[in-house]
Structures are given as structure tokens and as C-alpha cells.
Backbone bond lengths (Angstrom), bond angles and torsions (degrees), N, CA, C in turn:
res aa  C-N    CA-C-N  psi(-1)  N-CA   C-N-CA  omega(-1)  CA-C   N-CA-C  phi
1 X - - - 1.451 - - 1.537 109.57 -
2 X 1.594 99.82 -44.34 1.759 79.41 -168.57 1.887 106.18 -87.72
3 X 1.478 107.13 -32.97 1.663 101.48 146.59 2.252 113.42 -19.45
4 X 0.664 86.01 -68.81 1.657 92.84 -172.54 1.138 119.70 -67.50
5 X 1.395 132.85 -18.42 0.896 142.14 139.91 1.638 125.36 -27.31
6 X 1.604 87.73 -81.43 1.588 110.16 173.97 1.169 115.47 -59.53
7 X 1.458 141.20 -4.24 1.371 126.47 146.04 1.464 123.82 -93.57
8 X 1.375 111.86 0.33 1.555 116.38 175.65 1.468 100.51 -96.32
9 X 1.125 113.86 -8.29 1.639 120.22 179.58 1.622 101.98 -62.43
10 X 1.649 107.08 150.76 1.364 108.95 175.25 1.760 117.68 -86.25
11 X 1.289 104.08 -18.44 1.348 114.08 160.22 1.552 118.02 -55.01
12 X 1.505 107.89 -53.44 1.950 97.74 -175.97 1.867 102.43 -82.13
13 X 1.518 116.62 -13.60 1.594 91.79 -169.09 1.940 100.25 -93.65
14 X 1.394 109.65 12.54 1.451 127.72 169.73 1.851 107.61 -79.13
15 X 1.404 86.59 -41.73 1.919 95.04 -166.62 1.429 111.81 152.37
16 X 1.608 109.93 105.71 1.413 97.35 -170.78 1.605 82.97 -140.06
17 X 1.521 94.81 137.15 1.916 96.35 179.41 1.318 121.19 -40.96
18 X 0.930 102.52 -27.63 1.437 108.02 179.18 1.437 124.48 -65.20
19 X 1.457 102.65 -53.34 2.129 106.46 146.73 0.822 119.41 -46.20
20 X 1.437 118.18 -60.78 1.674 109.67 -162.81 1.768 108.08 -65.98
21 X 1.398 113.89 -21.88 1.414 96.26 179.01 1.471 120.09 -90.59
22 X 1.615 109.12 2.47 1.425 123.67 -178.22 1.981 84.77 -79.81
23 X 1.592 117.91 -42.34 1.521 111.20 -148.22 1.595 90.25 -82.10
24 X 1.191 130.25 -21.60 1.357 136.90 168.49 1.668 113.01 -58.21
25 X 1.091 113.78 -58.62 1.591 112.51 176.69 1.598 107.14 -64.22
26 X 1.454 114.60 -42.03 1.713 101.70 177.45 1.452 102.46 -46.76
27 X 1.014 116.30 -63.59 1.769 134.21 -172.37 1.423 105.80 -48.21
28 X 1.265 116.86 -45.56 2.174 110.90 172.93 1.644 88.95 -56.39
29 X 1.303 133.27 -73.78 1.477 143.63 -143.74 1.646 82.81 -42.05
30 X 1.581 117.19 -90.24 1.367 150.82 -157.84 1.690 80.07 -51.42
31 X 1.308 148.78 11.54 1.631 128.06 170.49 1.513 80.95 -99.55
32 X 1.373 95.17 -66.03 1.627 113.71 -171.72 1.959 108.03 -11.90
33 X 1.509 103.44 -52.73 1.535 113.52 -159.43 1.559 99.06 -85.77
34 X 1.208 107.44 -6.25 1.428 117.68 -175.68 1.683 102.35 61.60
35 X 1.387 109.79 55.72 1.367 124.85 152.06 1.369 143.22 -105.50
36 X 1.326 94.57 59.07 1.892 117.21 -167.66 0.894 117.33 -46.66
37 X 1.203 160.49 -19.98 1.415 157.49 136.89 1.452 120.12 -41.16
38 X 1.071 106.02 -69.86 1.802 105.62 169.42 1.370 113.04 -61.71
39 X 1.636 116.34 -45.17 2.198 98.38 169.77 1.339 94.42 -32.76
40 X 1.678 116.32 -55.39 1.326 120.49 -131.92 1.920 97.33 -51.61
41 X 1.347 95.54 -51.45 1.564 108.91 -156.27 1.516 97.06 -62.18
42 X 1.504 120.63 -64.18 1.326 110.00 165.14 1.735 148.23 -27.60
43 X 1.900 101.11 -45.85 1.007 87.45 -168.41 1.963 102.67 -81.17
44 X 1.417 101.42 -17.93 1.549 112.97 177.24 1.656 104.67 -56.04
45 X 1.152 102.93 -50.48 2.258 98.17 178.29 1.380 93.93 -59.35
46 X 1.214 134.44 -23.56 1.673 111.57 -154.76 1.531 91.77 -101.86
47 X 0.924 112.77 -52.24 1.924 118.77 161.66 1.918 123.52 -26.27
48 X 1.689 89.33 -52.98 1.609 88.53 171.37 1.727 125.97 -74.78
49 X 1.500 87.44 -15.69 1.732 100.05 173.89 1.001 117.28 -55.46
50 X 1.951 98.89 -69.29 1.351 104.28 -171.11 1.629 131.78 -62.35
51 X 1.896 98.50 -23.91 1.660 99.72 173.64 1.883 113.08 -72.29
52 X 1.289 104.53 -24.48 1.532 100.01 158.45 1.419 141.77 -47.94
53 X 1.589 104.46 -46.30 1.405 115.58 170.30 1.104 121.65 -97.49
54 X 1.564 131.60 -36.80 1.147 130.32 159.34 1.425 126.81 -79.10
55 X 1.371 109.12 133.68 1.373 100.35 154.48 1.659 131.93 -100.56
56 X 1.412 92.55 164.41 1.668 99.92 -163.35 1.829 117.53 -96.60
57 X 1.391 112.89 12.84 1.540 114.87 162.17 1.593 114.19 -84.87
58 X 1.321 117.16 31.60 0.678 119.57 172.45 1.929 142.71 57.75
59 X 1.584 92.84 18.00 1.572 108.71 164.66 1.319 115.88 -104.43
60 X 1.584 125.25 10.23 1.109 105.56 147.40 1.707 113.71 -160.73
61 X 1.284 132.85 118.81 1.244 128.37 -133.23 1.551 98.69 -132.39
62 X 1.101 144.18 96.83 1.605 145.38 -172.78 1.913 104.70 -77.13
63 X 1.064 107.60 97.94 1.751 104.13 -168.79 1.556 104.52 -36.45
64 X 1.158 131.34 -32.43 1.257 93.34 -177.05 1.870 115.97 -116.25
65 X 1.276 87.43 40.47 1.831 96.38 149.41 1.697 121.82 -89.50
66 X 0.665 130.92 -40.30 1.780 147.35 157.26 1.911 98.42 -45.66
67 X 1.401 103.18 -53.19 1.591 101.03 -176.68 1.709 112.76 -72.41
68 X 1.393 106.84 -29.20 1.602 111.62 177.74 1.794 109.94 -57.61
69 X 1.317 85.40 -52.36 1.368 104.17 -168.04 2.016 109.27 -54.63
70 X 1.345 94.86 -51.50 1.634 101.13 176.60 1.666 112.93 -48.49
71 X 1.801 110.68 -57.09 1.629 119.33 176.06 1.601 88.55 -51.27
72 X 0.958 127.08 -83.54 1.383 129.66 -166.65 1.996 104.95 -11.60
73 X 1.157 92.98 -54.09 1.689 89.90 -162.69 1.624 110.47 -81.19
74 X 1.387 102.29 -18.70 1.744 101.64 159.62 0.647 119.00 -49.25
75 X 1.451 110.27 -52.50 1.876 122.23 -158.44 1.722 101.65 -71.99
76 X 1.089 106.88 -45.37 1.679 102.74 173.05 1.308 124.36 -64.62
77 X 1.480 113.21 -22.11 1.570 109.84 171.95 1.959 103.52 -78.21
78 X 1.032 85.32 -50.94 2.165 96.45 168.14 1.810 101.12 -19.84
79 X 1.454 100.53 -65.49 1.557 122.01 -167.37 1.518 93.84 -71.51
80 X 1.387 138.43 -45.69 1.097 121.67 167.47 1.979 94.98 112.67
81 X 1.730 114.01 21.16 1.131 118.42 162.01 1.359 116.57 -86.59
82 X 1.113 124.54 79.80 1.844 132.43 -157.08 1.420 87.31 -69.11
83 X 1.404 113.69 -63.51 1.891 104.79 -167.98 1.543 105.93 -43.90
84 X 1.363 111.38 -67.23 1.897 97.89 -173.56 1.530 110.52 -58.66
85 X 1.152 117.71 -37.58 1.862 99.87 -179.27 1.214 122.97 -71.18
86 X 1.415 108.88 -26.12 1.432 106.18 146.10 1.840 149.01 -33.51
87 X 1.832 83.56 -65.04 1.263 99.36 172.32 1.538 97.69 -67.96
88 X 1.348 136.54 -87.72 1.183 107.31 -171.02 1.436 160.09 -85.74
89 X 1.516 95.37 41.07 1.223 119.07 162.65 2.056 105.72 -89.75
90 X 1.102 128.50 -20.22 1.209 145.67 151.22 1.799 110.86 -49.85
91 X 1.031 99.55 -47.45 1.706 105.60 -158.76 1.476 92.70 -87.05
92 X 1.366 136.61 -28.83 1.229 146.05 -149.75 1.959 83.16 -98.00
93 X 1.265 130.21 -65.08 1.466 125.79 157.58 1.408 119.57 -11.98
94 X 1.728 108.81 -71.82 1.030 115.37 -176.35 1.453 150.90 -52.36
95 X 1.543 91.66 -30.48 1.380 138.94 161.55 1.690 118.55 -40.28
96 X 1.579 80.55 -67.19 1.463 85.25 -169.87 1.656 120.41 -98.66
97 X 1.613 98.62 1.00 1.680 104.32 165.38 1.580 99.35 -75.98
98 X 1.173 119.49 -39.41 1.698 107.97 177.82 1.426 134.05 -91.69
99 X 1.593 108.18 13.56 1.555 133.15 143.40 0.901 137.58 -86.28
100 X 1.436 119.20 -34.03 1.761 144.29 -160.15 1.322 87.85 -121.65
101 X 1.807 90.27 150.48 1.666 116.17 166.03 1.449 112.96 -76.31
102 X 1.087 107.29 143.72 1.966 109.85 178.84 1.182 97.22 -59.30
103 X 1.927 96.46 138.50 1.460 107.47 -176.85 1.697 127.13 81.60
104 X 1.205 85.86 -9.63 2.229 99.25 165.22 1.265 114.56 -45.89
105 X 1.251 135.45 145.71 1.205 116.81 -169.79 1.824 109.19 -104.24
106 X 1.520 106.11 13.19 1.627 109.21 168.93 1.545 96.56 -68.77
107 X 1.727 115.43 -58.42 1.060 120.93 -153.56 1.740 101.37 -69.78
108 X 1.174 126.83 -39.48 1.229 114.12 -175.02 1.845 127.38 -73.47
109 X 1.477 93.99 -16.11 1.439 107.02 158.22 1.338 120.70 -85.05
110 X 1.544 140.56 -3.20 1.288 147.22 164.93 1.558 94.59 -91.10
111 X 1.289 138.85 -67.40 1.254 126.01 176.40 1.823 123.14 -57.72
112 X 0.949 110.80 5.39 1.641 121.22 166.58 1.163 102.78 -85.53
113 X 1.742 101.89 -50.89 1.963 102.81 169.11 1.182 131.31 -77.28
114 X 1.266 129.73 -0.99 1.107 136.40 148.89 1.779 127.56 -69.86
115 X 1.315 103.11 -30.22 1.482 124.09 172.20 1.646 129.96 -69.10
116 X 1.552 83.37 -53.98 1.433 84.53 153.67 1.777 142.09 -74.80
117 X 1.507 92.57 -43.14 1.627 88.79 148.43 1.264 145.18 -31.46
118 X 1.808 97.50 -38.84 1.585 101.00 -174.20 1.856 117.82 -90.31
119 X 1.673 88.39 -22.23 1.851 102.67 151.71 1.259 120.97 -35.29
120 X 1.725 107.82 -65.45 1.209 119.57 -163.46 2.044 101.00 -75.06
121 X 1.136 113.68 -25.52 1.446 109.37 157.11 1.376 142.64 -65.95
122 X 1.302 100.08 -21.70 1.612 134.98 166.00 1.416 104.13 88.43
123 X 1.313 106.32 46.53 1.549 118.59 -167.41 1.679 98.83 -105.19
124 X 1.267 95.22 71.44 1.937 93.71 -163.12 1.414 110.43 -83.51
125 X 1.062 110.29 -24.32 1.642 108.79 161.67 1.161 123.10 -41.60
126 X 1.170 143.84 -89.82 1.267 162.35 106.38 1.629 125.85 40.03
127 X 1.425 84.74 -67.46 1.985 95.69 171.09 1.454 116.48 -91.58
128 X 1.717 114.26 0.41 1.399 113.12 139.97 1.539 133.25 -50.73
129 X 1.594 94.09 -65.34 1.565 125.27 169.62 1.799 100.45 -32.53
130 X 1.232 101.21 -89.47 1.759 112.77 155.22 1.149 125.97 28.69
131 X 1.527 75.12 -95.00 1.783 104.15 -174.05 1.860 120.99 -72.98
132 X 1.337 87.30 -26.62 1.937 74.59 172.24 1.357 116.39 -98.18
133 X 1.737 113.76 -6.62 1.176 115.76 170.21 1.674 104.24 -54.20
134 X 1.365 98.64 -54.88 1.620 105.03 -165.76 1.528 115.61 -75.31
135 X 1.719 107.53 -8.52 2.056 95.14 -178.00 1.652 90.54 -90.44
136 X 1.574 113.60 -19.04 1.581 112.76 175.39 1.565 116.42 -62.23
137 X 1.493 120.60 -38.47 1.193 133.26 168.26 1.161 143.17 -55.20
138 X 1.456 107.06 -36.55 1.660 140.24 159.70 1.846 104.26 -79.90
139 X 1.021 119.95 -45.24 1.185 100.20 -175.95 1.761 122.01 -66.80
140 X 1.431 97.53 -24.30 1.461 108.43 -176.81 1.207 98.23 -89.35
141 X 2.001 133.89 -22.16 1.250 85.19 177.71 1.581 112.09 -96.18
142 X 1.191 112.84 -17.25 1.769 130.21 -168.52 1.810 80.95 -75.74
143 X 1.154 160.15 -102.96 1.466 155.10 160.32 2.081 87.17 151.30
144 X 1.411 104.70 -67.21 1.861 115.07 170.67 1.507 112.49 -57.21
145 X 1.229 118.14 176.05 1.622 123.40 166.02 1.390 109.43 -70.49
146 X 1.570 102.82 130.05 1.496 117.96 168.15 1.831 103.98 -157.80
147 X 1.566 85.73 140.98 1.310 101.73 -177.04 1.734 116.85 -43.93
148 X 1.169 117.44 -36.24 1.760 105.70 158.33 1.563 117.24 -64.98
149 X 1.207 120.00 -14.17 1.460 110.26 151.76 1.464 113.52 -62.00
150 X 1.070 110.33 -74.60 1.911 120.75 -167.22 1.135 107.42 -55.88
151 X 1.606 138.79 -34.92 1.422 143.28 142.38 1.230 103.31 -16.35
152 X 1.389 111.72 -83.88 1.455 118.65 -159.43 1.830 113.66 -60.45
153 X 1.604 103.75 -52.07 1.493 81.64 171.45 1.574 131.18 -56.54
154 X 1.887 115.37 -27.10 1.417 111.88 172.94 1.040 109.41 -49.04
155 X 1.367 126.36 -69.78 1.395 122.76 175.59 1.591 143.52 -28.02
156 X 1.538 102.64 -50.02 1.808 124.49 139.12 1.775 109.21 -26.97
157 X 1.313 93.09 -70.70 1.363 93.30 -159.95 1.537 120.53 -69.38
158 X 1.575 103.19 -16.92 1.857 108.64 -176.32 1.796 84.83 -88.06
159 X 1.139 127.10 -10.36 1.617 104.60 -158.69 1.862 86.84 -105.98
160 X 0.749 113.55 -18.94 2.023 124.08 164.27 1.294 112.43 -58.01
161 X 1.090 99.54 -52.11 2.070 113.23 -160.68 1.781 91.78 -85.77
162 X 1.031 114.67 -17.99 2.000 118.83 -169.99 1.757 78.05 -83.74
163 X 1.781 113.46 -58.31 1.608 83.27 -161.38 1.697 105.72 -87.51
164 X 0.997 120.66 51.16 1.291 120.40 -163.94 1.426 145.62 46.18
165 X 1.111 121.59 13.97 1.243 150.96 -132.62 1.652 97.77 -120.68
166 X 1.614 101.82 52.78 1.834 111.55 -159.64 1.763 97.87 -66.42
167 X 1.284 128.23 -40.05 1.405 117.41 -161.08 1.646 83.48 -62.95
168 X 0.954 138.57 -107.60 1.299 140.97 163.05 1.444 127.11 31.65
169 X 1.653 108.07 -70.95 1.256 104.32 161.38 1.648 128.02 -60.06
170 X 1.510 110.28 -24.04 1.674 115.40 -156.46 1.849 86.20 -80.17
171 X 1.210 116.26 -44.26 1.495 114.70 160.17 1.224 138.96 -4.40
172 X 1.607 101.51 -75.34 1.179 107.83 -175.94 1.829 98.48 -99.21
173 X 1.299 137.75 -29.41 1.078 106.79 161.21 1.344 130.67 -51.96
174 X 1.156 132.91 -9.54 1.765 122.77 -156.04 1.739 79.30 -125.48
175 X 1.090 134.82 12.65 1.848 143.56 149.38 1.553 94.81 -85.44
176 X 1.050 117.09 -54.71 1.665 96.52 -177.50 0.815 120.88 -95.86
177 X 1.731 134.84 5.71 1.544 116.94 147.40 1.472 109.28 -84.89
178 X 0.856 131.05 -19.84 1.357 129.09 164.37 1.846 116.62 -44.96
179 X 1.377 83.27 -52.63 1.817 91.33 179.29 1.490 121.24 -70.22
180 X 1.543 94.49 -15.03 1.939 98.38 -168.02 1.492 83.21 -87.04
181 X 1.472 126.35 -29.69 1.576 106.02 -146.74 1.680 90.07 -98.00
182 X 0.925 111.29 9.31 1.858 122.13 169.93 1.706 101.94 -83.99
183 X 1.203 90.28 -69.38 1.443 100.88 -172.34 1.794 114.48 -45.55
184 X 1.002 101.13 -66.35 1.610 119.35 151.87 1.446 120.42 -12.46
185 X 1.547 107.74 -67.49 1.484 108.75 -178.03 1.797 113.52 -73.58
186 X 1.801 99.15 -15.70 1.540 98.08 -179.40 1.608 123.93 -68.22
187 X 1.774 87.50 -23.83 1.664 112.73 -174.96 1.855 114.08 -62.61
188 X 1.267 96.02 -25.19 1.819 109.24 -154.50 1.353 97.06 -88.25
């Protein structure tokens, strides 16, 4: 009863975490199927929710507003809106550097996605900087092999071999098959 309430309330059919993280999971599913339009619409309702109730100076942070925000900027690169997935693949960073402790591994997997994004923009400056910030980050905090290691060097190594820079890239790729085929044999 009082469940039922609280969704007939004008407060939750306004935006109540609880929607927005229902409009967030529609939006993972609909990425999943590679149905970019509907993520789109979804993860955008769950986005306007959460900037409604939460605020973003960072005293009060609902974990998966930072995560909306990240799908969000996939889905716009998907669609091929580089400026907004940009920007909020930025905001989704920002977010969670002023929630998370330096070196968290939310934030260093949003700045991997931010890095690579800026690859795929040809923003190689930058998503150099990026990207070894973040395989430096993971390595110190993971210290053994873990797939955010081998992540990060793939990434190294496709953003090496893009600027041609093959000794370099072959490097860190043949570090992360090394690490997968570790990891791999640990699995069996």
C-alpha cells in the first residue's frame, strides 16, 4: 500500500531514483540490442531525473547518475553525436573524480572511456595523456594481472599503431595478450 502510494505520488512520476534507475536499465538492455535511439530516449529520462534530484557539487551523488551519464555518451557516439558524447563523457569523469577516491576504479574505467572516445575523434593528444594516465592507475591499483590492465594496454597499443608508432604499439599489445593468456590459464 504505501509502495503504491509512492508511485502515484507526484514526486516519483516527476523523478524518483527509483525510475530513473528503472529508465537506466531499459537504456543498458536497448544498448545491449544495439538500439540507439531508445538507449538514447531512456538513458536521457533517467539523466533528467537524476539532475533533478541530485545535485552535481558533489554532496550528493546517486552511483548510478555518473553511470547514466557515461551510457549516455556511448549511445551518442553510437548515433554519431561526437560533441554531446564527448561532453558527457567529460561530465561523467568529472562526476566521479569528485565522488571517488583518486585511482577508484569507476573513475578510471570512465576515463579509459573518455580516452578512447577521443581516439576515435582523432584527438590523439589527449587520449594519449588519458590512456596511460589510466593503465598507470589500474596498474597501481590492481598491482597483479587484471583485465583493466590488458584493457588499457589494448587501447595503448590501437592508439600507437593509429599514430603509427608500431614499435610502441606492438608493446603494449603483446603485454596484453600476455596478460589475457595468464588470466585465461588462471580461469581453467
Amino acid at each position: 500500500v504505501l509502495r503504491q502510494k509512492l508511485y502515484d505520488s507526484a514526486e516519483f512520476k516527476q523523478g524518483h531514483p527509483e525510475l530513473a534507475v528503472s529508465h537506466t536499465w531499459l537504456g543498458d538492455v536497448y544498448l545491449e540490442v544495439a538500439e540507439f535511439e531508445k538507449a538514447d530516449r531512456h538513458y536521457s529520462l533517467a539523466l533528467q531525473m537524476f539532475d533533478k534530484i541530485f545535485p552535481e557539487d558533489g554532496s550528493s551523488t546517486h552511483p548510478d547518475h555518473a553511470l547514466t551519464v557515461s551510457n549516455l555518451s556511448a549511445v551518442k557516439l553510437q548515433l554519431e553525436r561526437h560533441k554531446e558524447a564527448e561532453e558527457l563523457a567529460r561530465r561523467a569523469v568529472a562526476m566521479d573524480e569528485r565522488a571517488l577516491p583518486r585511482g577508484h576504479p569507476a573513475t578510471t574505467d570512465r576515463l579509459t572511456g573518455l580516452g578512447v572516445l577521443l581516439m576515435e575523434l582523432s584527438k590523439f593528444e589527449e587520449s594519449n595523456s588519458i590512456l596511460k594516465r589510466t593503465l598507470e592507475a589500474n596498474q597501481q591499483y590492481y598491482q597483479d594481472d587484471h583485465r583493466a590492465i590488458a584493457y588499457g594496454h589494448q587501447m595503448m597499443g590501437l592508439l600507437l599503431g593509429r599514430r603509427a608508432q608500431y614499435e610502441a604499439a606492438l608493446k603494449h599489445s603483446d603485454a596484453a595478450v600476455g596478460m589475457l593468456e595468464r588470466l585465461q590459464a588462471q580461469d581453467d
